[in-house]
C-alpha positions in Angstrom: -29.0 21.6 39.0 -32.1 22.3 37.1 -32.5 23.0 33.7 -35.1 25.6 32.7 -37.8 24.0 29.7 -37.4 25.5 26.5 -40.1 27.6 24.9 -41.5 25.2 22.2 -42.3 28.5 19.7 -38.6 29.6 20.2 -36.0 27.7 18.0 -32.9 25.7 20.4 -29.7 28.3 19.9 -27.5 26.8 17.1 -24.1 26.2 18.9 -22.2 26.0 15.6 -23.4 28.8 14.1 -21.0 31.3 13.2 -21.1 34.8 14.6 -21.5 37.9 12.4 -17.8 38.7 13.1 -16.7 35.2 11.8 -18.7 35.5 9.0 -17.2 39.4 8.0 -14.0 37.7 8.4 -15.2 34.3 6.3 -13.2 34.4 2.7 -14.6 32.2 -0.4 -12.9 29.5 -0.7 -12.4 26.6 -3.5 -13.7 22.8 -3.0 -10.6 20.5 -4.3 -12.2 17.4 -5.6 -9.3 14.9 -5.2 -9.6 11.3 -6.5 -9.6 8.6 -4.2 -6.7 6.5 -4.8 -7.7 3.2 -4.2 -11.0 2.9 -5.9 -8.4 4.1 -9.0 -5.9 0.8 -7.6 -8.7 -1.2 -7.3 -10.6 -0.5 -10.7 -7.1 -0.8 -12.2 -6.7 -4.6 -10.7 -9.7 -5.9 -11.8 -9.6 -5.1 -15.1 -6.1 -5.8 -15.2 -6.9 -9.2 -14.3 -9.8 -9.4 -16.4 -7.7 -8.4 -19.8 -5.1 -11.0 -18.9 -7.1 -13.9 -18.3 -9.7 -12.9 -21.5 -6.3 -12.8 -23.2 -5.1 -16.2 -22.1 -8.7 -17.8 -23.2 -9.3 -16.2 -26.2 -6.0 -15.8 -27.6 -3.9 -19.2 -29.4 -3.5 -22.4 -27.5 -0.1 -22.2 -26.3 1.0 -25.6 -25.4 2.9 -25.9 -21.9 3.6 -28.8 -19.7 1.6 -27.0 -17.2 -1.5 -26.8 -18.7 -3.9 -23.5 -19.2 -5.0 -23.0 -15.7 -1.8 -22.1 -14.2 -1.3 -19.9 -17.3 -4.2 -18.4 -16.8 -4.0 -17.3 -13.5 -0.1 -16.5 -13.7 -1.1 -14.3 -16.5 -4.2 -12.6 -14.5 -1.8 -11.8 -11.8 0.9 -9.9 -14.0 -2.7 -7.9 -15.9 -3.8 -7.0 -12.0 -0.3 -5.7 -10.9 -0.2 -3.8 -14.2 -3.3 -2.6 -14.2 -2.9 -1.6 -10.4 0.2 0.4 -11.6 -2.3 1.9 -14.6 -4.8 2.8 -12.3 -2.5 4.5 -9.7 -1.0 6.9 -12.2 -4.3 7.6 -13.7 -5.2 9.0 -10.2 -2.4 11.3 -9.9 -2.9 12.4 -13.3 -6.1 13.1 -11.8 -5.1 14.7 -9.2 -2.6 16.9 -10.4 -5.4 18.1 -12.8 -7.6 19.0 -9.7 -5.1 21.0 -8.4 -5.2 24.1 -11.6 
């Protein structure tokens, strides 16, 4: 099989060009911008963590048999899950909002 050479002055065809019946049929349409969920989780962890553990160093010296470090990050944990949780509902708020 051999292919003919295009004409250098005349444009390739555009394949996904719509034809002028598509386009008499095209409506207007709305872009939904939704939020994307885990960058919301993901914000929501880290400054989950980083309240809990700015909490544990600046707050009072709480003395435990433990010492602060295990404090500290026990206390960073619980911020990220709550913040996770935080985050996530901000982002359906979010969404829901996109939606009117």
């Amino acid at each position: 099989m051999s292919q003919t050479p295009q004409d250098p002055q005349r444009p390739a065809p555009d394949e996904g060009a719509p034809t002028p019946a598509e386009l008499a049929r095209a409506r207007e349409g709305r872009v939904r911008r939704a939020p994307r969920y885990r960058r919301f989780v993901q914000v929501g962890v880290l400054l989950g963590a980083l309240v809990g553990v700015l909490l544990v160093l600046l707050g009072p010296d709480v003395p435990t048999e433990l010492g602060r470090g295990p404090v500290t990050v026990f206390v960073g944990l619980t911020g990220s899950l709550v913040g996770a949780l935080a985050g996530a509902v901000v982002a359906v708020v979010a969404d829901r909002r996109s939606t009117r």
